[in-house]
BAPA-228593 format. One record per residue (C-alpha): residue in three letters; z negated, x negated, y. Coordinates in steps of 0.2 Angstrom, whole numbers, plus 2048, in hexadecimal, padded with zeros to 3 digits. Layout:
<recs>
ALAZXY
...
</recs>
This chain:
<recs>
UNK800800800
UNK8057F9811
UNK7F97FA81F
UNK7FB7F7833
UNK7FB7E4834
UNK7FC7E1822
UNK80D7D7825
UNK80D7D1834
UNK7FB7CA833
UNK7F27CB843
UNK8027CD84E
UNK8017D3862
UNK7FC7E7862
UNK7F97F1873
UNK7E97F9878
UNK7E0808879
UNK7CF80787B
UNK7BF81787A
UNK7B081687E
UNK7A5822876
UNK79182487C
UNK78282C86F
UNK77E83E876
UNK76F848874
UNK77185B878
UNK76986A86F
UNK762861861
UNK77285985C
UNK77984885D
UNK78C844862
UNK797837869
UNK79E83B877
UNK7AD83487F
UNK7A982E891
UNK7B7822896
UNK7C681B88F
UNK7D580D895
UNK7E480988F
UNK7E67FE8A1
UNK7DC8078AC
UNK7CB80F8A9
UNK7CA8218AB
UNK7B88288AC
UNK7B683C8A5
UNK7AE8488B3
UNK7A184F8AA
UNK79E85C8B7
UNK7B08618BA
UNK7B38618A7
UNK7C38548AA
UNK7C98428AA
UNK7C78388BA
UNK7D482C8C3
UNK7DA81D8BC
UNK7D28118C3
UNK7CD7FC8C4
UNK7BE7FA8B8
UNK7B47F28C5
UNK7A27E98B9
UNK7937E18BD
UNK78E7D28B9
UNK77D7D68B0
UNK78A7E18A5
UNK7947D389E
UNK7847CA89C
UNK77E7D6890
UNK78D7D5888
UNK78C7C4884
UNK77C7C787D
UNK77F7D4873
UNK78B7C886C
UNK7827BA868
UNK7747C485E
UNK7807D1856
UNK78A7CF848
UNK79C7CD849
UNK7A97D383B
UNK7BB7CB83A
UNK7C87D382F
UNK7BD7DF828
UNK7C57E5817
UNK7C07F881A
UNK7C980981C
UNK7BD81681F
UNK7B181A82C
UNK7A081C820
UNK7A5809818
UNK7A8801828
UNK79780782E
UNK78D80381D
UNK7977F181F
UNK78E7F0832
UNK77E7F582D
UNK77F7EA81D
UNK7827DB828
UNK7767DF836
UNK7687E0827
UNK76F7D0820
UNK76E7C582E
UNK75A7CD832
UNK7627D6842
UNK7607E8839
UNK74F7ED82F
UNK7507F7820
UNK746807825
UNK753808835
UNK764808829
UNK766819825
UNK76281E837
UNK77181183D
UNK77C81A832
UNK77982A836
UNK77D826847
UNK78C81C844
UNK79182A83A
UNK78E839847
UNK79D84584D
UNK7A983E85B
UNK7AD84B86A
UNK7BB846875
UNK7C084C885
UNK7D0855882
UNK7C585E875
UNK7BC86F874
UNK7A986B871
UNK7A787585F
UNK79A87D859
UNK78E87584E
UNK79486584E
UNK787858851
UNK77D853847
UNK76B858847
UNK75D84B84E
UNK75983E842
UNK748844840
UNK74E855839
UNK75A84D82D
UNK75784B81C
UNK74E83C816
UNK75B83180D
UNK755822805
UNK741825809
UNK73D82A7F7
UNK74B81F7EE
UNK7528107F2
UNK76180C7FF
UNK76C8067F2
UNK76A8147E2
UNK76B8227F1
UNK77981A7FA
UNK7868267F0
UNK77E8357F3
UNK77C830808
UNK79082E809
UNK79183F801
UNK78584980A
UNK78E83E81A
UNK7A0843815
UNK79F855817
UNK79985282A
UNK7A3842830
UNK7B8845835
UNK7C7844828
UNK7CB831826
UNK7DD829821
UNK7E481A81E
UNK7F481882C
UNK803814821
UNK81780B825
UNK82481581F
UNK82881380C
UNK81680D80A
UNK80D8127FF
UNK805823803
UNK7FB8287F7
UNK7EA8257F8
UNK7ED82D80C
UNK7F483D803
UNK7E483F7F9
UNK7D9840807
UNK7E384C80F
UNK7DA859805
UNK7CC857816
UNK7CF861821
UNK7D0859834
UNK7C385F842
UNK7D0862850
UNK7E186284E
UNK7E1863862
UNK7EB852868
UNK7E784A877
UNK7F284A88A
UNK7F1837889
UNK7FA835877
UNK80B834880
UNK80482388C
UNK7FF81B87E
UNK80980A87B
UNK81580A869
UNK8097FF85C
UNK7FC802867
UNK7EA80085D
UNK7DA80A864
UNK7CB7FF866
UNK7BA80A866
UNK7AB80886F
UNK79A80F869
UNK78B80D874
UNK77A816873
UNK769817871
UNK75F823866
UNK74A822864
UNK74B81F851
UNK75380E857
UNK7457FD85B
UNK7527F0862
UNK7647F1867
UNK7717EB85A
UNK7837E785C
UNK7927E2853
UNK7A37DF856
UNK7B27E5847
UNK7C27E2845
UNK7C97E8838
UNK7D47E082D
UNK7E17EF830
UNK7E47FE83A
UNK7DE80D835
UNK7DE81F83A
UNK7CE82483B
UNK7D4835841
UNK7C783C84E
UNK7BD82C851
UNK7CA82785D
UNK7D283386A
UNK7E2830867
UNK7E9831854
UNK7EF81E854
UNK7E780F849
UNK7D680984B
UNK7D37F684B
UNK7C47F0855
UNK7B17F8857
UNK7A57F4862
UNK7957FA85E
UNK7857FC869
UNK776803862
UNK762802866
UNK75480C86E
UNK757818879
UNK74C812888
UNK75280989A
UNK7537F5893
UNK7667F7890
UNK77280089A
UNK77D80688B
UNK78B80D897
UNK7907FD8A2
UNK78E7F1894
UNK79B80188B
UNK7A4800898
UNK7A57EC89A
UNK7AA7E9888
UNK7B77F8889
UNK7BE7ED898
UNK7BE7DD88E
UNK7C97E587F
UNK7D67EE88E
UNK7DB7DD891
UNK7E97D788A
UNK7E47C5888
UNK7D47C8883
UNK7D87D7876
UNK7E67C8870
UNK7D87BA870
UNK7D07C8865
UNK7DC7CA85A
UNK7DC7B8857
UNK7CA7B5856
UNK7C37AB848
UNK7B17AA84D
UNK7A67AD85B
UNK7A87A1866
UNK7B77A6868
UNK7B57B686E
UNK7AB7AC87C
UNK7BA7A2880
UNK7C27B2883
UNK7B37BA88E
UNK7B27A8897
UNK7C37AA89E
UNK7C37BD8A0
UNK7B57BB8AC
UNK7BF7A98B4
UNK7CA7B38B9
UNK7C17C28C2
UNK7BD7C58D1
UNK7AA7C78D7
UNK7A47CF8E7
UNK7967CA8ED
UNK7877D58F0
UNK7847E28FE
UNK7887F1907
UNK79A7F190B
UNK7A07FC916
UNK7B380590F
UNK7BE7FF91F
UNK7B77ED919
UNK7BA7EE908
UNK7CB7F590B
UNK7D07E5917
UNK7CB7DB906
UNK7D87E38FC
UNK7E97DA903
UNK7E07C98FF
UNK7D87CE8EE
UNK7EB7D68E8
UNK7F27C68EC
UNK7E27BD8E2
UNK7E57C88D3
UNK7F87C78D4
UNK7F57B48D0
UNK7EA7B78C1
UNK7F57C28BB
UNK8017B88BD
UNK7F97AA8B6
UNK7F27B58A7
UNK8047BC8A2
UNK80A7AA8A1
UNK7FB7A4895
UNK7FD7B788B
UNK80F7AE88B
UNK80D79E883
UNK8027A6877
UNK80E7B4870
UNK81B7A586C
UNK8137A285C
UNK8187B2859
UNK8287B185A
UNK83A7A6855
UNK83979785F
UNK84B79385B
UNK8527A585F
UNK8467A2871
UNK84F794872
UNK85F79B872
UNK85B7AA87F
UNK85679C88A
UNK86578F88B
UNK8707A2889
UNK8687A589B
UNK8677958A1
UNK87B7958A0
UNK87E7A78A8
UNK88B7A68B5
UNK8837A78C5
UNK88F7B58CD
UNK8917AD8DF
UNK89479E8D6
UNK8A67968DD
UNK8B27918CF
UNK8BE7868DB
UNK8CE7948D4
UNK8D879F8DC
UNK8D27B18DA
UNK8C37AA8CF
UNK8B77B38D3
UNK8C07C38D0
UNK8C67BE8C1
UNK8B47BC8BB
UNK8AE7CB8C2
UNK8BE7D68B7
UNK8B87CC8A8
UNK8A67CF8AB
UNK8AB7E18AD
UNK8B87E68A3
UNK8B07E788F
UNK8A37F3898
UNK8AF80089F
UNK8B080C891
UNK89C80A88F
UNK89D80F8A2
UNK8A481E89C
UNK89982388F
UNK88881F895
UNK88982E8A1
UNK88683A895
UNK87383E898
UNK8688498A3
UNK86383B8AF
UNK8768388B4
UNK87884A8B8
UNK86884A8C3
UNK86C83A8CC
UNK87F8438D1
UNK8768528D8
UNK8688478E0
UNK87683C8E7
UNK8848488EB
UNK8758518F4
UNK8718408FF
UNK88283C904
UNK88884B908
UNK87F84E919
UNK88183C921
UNK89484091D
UNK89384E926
UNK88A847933
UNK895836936
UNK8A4842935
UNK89E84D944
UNK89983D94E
UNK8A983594A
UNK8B5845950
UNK8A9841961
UNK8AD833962
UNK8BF82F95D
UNK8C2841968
UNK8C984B959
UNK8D383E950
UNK8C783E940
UNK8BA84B93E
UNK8B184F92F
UNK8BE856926
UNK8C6842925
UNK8B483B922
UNK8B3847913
UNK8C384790D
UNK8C083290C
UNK8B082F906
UNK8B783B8F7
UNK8C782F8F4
UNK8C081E8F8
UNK8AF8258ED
UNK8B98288DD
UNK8C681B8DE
UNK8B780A8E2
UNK8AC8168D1
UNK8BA8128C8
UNK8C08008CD
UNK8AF7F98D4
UNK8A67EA8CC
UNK8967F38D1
UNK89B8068CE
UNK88680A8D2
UNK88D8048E4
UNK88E8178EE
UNK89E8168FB
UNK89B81F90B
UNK89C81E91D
UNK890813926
UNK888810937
UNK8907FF93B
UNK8A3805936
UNK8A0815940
UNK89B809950
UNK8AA7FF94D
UNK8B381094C
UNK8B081395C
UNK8B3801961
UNK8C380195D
UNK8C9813963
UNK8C280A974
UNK8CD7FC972
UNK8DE80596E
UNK8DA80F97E
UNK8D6802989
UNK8E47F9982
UNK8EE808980
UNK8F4805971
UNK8F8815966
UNK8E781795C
UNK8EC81D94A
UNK8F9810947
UNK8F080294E
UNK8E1806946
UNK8EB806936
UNK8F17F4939
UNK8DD7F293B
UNK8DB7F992B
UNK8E87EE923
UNK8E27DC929
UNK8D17E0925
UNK8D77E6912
UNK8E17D3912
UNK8D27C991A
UNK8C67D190E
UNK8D37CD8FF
UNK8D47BB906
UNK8C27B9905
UNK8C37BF8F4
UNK8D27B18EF
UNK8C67A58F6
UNK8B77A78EF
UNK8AB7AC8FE
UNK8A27B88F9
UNK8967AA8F6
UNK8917AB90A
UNK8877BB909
UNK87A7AF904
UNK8787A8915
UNK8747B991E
UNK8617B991B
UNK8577C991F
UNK8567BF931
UNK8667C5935
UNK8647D4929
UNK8587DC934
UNK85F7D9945
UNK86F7E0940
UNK8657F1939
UNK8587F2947
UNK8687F2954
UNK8717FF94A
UNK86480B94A
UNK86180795D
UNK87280E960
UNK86F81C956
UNK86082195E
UNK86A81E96E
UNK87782896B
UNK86F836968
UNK864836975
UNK873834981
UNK87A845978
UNK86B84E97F
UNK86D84698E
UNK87F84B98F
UNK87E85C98C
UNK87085E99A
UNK87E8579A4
UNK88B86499F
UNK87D87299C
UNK8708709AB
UNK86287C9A9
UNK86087C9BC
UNK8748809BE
UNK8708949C1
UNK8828979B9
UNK8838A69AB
UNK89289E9A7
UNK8978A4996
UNK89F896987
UNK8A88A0979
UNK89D8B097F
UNK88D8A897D
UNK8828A498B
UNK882891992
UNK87089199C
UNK86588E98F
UNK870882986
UNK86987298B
UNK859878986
UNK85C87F975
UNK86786F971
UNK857864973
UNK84D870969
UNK85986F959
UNK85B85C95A
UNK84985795C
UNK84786694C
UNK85385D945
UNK84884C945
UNK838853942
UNK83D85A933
UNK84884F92B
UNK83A84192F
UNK82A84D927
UNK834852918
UNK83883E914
UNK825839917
UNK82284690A
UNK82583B8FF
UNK815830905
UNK80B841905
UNK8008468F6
UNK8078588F3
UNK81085C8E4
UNK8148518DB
UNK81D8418DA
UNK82F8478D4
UNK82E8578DE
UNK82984B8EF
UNK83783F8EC
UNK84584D8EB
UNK83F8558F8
UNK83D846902
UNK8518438FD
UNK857855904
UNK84F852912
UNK85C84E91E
UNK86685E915
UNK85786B917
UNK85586292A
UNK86886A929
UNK866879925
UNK85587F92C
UNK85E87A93F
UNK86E88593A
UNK864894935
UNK857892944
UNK86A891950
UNK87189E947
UNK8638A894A
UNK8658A695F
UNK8778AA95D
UNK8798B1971
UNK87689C974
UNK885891975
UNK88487F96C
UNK892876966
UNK894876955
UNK8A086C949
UNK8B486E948
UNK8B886F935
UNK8C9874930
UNK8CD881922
UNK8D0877912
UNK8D7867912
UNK8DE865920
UNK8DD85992E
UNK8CF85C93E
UNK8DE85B94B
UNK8EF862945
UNK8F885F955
UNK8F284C956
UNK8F6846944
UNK8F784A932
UNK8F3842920
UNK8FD831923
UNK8FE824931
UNK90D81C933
UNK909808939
UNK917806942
UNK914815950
UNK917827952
UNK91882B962
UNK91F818965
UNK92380A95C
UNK9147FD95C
UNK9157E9961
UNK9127DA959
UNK9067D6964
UNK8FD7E8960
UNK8FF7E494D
UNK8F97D194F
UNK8EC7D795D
UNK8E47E2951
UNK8DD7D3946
UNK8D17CE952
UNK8C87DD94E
UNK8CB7DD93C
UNK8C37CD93B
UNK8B57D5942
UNK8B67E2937
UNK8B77DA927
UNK8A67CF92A
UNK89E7E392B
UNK8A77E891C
UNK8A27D6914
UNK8927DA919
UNK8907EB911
UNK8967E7901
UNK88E7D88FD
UNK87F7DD903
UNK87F7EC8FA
UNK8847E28E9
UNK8747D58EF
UNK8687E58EE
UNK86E7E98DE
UNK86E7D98D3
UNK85C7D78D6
UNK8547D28C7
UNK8487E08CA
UNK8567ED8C5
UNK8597E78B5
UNK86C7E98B4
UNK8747E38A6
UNK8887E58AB
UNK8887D98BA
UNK88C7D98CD
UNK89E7D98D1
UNK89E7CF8E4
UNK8B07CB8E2
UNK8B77DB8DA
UNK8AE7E78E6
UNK8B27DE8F7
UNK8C67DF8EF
UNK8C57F38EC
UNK8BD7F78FD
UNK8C87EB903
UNK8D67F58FE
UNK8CD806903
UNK8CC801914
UNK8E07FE915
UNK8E280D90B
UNK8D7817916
UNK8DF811928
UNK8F081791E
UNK8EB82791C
UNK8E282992D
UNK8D1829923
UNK8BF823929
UNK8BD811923
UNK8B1813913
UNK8A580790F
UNK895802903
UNK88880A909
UNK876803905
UNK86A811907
UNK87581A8FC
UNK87680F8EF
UNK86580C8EC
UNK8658208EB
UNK87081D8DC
UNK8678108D4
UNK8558178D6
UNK85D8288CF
UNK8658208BE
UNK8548168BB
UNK84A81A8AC
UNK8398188AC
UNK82C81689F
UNK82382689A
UNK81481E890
UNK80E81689D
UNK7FA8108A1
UNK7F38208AC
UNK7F28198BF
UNK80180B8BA
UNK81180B8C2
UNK81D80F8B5
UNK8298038AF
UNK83C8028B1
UNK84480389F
UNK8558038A4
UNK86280A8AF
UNK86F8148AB
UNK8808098B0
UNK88E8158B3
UNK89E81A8BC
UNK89E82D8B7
UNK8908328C4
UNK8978298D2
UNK8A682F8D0
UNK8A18438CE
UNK8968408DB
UNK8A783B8E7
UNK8B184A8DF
UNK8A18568E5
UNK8A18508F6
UNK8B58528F7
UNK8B48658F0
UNK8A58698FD
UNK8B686890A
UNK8B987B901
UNK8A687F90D
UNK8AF87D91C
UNK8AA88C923
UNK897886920
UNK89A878927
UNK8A087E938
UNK890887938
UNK88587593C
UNK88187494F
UNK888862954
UNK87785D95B
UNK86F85D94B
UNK87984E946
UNK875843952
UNK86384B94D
UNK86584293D
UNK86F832947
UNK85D82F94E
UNK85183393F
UNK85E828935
UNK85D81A942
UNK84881D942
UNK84A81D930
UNK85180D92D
UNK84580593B
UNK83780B930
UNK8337FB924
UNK83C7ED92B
UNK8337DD92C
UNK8387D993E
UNK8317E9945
UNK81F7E493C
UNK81E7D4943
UNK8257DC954
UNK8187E6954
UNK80A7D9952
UNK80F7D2963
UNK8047DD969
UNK7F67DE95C
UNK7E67D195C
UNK7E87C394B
UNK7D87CC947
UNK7E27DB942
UNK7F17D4939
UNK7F57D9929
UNK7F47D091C
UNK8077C9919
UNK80D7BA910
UNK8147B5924
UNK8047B992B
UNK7F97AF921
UNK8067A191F
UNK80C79F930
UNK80379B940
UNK8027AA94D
UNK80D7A295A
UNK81A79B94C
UNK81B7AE946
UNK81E7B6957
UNK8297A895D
UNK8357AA94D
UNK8327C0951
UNK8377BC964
UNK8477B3960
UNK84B7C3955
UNK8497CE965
UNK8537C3971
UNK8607C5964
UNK85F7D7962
UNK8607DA975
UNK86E7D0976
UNK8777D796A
UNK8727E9972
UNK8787E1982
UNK8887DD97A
UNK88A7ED974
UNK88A7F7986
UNK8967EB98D
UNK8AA7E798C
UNK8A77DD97D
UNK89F7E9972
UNK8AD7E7964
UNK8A97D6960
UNK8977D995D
UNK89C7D594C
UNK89E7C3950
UNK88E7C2958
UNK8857C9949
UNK88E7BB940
UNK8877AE94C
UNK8757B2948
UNK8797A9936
UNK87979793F
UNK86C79B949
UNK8627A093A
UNK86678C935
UNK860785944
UNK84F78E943
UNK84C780934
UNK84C771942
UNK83B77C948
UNK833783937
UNK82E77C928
UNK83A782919
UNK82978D912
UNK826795922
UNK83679C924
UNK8377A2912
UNK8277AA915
UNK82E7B1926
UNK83F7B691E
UNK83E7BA90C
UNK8487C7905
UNK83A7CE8F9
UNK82D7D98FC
UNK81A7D58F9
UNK8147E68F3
UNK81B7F38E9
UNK8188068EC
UNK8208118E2
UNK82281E8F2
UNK82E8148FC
UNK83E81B8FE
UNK851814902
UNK84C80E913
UNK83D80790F
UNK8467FB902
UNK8557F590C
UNK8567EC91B
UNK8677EF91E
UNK8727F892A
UNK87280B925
</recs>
């Protein structure tokens, strides 16, 4: 018959630990459950009948002391050859009598406790089932001796103590499980916390008591040779492998609970529970407690005050982030004996000659090549792997998302290109360029879409042909055109290796200044329409039958409703309602109910006039009588130059470092080793795709489509899976992601077909866009670095956070490297307002060698500290904006 641990000897098992206290109530005796951990400890509410929070086992010293003791004058049993509760107990008891710990008049007492009904929590108390005090039980062993009556003890025991089973491998041998099937179990009730429990987990049980019949406290430690189910001593219907036992007089000498809890503790460590898996005496199970407690934290005496204590925790997560880390590498080193060394080997010289993807082969189109290569033997698994539930939620989730910045970018666009694309085009675009990239891309998890720094060069360059007057669709096609060649050249080259010299230094001024201009514009919206609409005008002037006079008014009304609650709906996701999947869709429809709740509170003052968006029926252009579906390069109305057609490069060199940009940067995001992705980047292959989009997309008279990064990590989070059996209070861990092409692609499909709404759509005031324009641009401003650190200019060093940059870098290092970031800002804001807005782009590109020169001033770990792409805590709330630092 094969037995847990049988083959594998005494190999690496998971833990769940019980602790289980001796209760007196009603003239019966019980063990109760009062705390158990599988990583946190979680304490039962005996008042409210219910478990408590997970939380940090926090021990006092005195405890582990005790501990130690009990150790030291117990009795320890290693690879005890037993399978049944009543043995294991008569193995204790035998050995405690052995080494003179244990008298003879006090064994049958010890047993019968041992040997008393368990109660768990999930459990309905029953009736009758304690045993009766000791002093009412009958007296086994007074008139005969221990050994001749030992028979008759297990019997009368047997009728009163759970159903117990030897835990079986499949095509073991069964049989001698079967037979003791004929006992009926107590509770056939299972526990909530069976599905957190770890596969080949093994339960370690804790009893811990005292009881009058008892003189001294007696202790042992068991392991067991093999796991066995030992149905209800255990909470959870999983293998048994260690005991700890605590029993003496029940009087104030021992605190039974803390020093419970402080070995239940011990075993919920993973190095210690593996030390004790491994021990062959006692003195190693001190090693083990020695460097548990080397490596905890002690807080010293006295009454601390919560604001206090809370100002200690940055410091003591980065203390026991080093232990930890320190702990996982020994846990490490000591699970290679475990395994092949040869096959380790193997993974390790595999990894070592993984091709890094930025990595220049010195051949034409190289880069590409590899990315097609790397690519390619996945497509049809690309395919396939969409056929679950959590691709069809992340397509509703993401078509949900995109859909309203589309709307929104389209409505801002038909305002600024005065008619020439509306929203009609920017839907019609993201749909085409969305599907084609899903099924060419590198990347497919990359989300196309429009984005704030294309939209500002938009307009840059609708300015240009009109200053220049130059015709502004077939010019902008030639844009479109050099920029598709320059991306393509970069690609033939090789340099998509650059991206790693934009550092979150230029990163974040680049995001702070786009948000700044969207915040801009649409306060300069409201400012406008007071212009055109005064309140003070005394006009009844009437705009398609509708009155004018409180327009101003009602404008600012749905564009600050528009704000507020897009932003309360996002922080619902911080918020402690619901719970966490209901907050984080919620939090991602926000900007959709924002929407919505302004349209029906405008439609519901429908005497008020507001402009709302123009949306033709079907698929048809914004503007009829300016253009239709194709541009034709050369000119319509006139033939254009050859110094339109060479003119138009300046800009599409400026361009292309803003689609470079947004691709890489999106591709950077992804490959983190965080993610986990198994199919690789594609750098090369997607900068080639949206490099033809964009020439594709100025052909047709199309917004310019781009990689959009909040988007994309959209995408990503909503095609993670998680673990579900995780440690309650633990963050659960990514298992894999679900790498496709299908959703983004039905995803693009959806957001073409919403052109058949068109008569919705015309429905949405045009102030609440630029509603969402400024809680987009707050949005992004929301976790970027550089704001921080802006804002401890103006905060005492007593009250800075605790950050890597702040304990690692003087005060006046920190601001001075924080001011050079604001004198870039405003000068590229100023750059912005001026003639030479369009070749911001170029000035953004600028802030690269001036990222370099800062090394003449810092040391190369300061600015790692001040510019390092990671972040130093994880919260499991943050959303899109919180995680990227990158334009929106």
């Amino acid at each position: 018959m094969a037995f847990y641990g049988e083959e594998e000897g005494l190999s690496l098992h998971e833990g769940f630990v019980e602790l289980e206290e001796l209760s007196c109530s009603d003239d019966k005796l019980i063990w109760k459950e009062t705390a158990r951990w599988i990583k946190f400890e979680e304490d039962v509410e005996k008042n409210a009948n219910r478990w408590g929070k997970p939380h940090i086992p926090c021990l006092g010293f005195h405890s582990c002391q005790e501990v130690r003791t009990v150790f030291q004058n117990g009795c320890l049993l290693l690879d005890l050859d037993e399978d049944q509760l009543p043995s294991i107990a008569e193995a204790v008891a035998s050995k405690l009598i052995s080494d003179g710990k244990l008298s003879e008049k006090e064994h049958d007492a010890f047993l019968s406790i041992l040997l008393t009904p368990h109660e768990h929590q999930f459990q309905k108390q029953r009736s009758g089932g304690g045993i009766r005090k000791l002093s009412t039980i009958h007296p086994i062993g007074k008139e005969q001796g221990r050994n001749t009556n030992q028979n008759d003890f297990f019997s009368i025991l047997f009728s009163s103590i759970p159903h117990v089973e030897i835990a079986t491998k499949p095509g073991g041998n069964t049989s001698r499980a079967q037979d003791s099937l004929a006992v009926d179990t107590i509770d056939n009730k299972v526990s909530s916390i069976d599905a957190r429990i770890p596969k080949d987990a093994e339960a370690t049980t804790v009893l811990v008591g005292g009881h009058k019949h008892l003189s001294a406290p007696e202790g042992a430690f068991v392991r067991l040779a093999r796991g066995c189910r030992l149905r209800n001593l255990a909470e959870v219907n999983i293998p048994v492998r260690f005991l700890f036992i605590l029993l003496g007089p029940d009087d104030k000498s021992i605190d039974y609970h803390e020093v419970g809890r402080c070995v239940a503790t011990l075993m919920s460590d993973r190095l210690f529970l593996d030390c004790a898996y491994d021990a062959e005496e006692l003195q190693d199970l001190y090693d083990a407690m020695d460097s548990f407690l080397s490596d905890t934290v002690i807080i010293p005496p006295g009454e601390w005050d919560r604001n206090v204590l809370a100002q200690s925790l940055p410091s003591l997560a980065k203390e026991t982030k080093k232990t930890a880390l320190r702990r996982r590498g020994a846990l490490l080193r000591k699970q290679r004996h475990f395994s092949d060394l040869e096959t380790q080997e193997t993974v390790t010289e595999s990894l070592e000659l993984e091709d890094d993807p930025l990595k220049r082969t010195g051949l034409f189109c190289g880069g590409l090549l590899r990315d097609v290569k790397r690519r390619f033997p996945y497509y049809k698994s690309d395919m396939t792997d969409s056929f679950n539930w959590r691709c069809v939620m992340a397509t509703i989730l993401v078509y949900v998302a995109c859909l309203a910045p589309a709307i929104s970018f389209g409505g801002l666009l038909y305002k600024k290109t005065k008619g020439w694309m509306g929203v009609a085009e920017m839907i019609v675009s993201t749909a085409l360029s969305g599907v084609i990239f899903a099924l060419f891309a590198g990347q497919p998890l990359i989300i196309i879409g429009a984005t704030g720094p294309l939209l500002l060069f938009e307009t840059n360059v609708f300015n240009l042909s009109e200053s220049f007057d130059f015709e502004y669709m077939p010019w902008r096609a030639w844009v479109g055109i050099w920029v598709m060649l320059i991306c393509w050249a970069l690609v033939a080259m090789e340099g998509c290796f650059l991206i790693r010299y934009f550092t979150r230094f230029t990163e974040e001024i680049f995001a702070c200044m786009i948000s700044l201009i969207f915040i801009y514009d649409g306060i300069k919206y409201i400012y406008d329409i007071f212009g055109l609409y005064p309140l003070t005008s005394g006009t009844t002037e009437n705009v398609d039958g509708k009155d004018v006079s409180n327009t101003a008014l009602f404008t600012t009304i749905l564009f600050f409703g528009t704000f507020f609650v897009a932003h309360i709906i996002r922080d619902v996701r911080h918020s402690r309602f619901l719970n966490h999947t209901l907050r984080r869709v919620i939090s991602d429809f926000g900007v959709l109910i924002a929407i919505v709740a302004m349209i029906l509170v405008e439609l519901s003052a429908q005497s008020i006039y507001v402009q709302r968006l123009n949306v033709p029926d079907g698929f048809d252009v914004t503007s009829p009588h300016l253009r239709g579906w194709y541009v034709n390069p050369m000119g319509t109305e006139r033939r254009l130059g050859a110094d339109a057609i060479f003119g138009a490069l300046v800009p599409a060199i400026l361009v292309s470092i803003l689609v470079f940009m947004e691709v890489e940067f999106c591709n950077v995001i992804l490959d983190k080793k965080d993610n986990q992705l198994k199919k690789g980047p594609g750098y090369n292959l997607d900068l080639f795709v949206v490099g033809f989009l964009m020439g594709m997309c100025s052909v047709l008279g199309l917004p310019w489509m781009c990689a959009t990064p909040v988007h994309t990590v959209s995408h990503l989070h909503a095609l993670m899976v998680h673990s579900t059996n995780h440690a309650p209070g633990e963050h659960p861990q990514l298992l894999e992601v679900k790498e496709q092409r299908v959703t983004n692609i039905i995803i693009h499909v959806l957001i073409g077909l919403t052109m058949l709404l068109a008569p919705v759509i015309r429905l949405t005031p045009v102030v609440v866009l630029f509603g969402v324009f400024v809680h987009l641009g707050f949005s992004s401003l929301s976790h970027l670095q550089f704001v921080e650190r802006f804002k401890l200019l103006f905060v005492s060093p007593n009250h800075h956070p605790d950050r890597r940059y702040v304990r690692s870098v003087s005060t006046g290092k920190m601001n001075a490297f924080t001011l050079v970031q604001v004198v870039c800002l405003l000068f590229l804001v100023a750059i912005k307002v001026t003639v030479v807005a369009p070749f911001f782009p170029f000035f953004v590109i600028c802030l690269v060698p001036l990222r370099r020169m800062l090394e003449r001033f810092y040391t190369d770990q300061e600015l790692e500290d001040l510019d390092n792409e990671e972040e130093e805590y994880l919260d499991s709330d943050l959303d899109e904006f919180d995680m990227v630092h990158v334009p929106i």
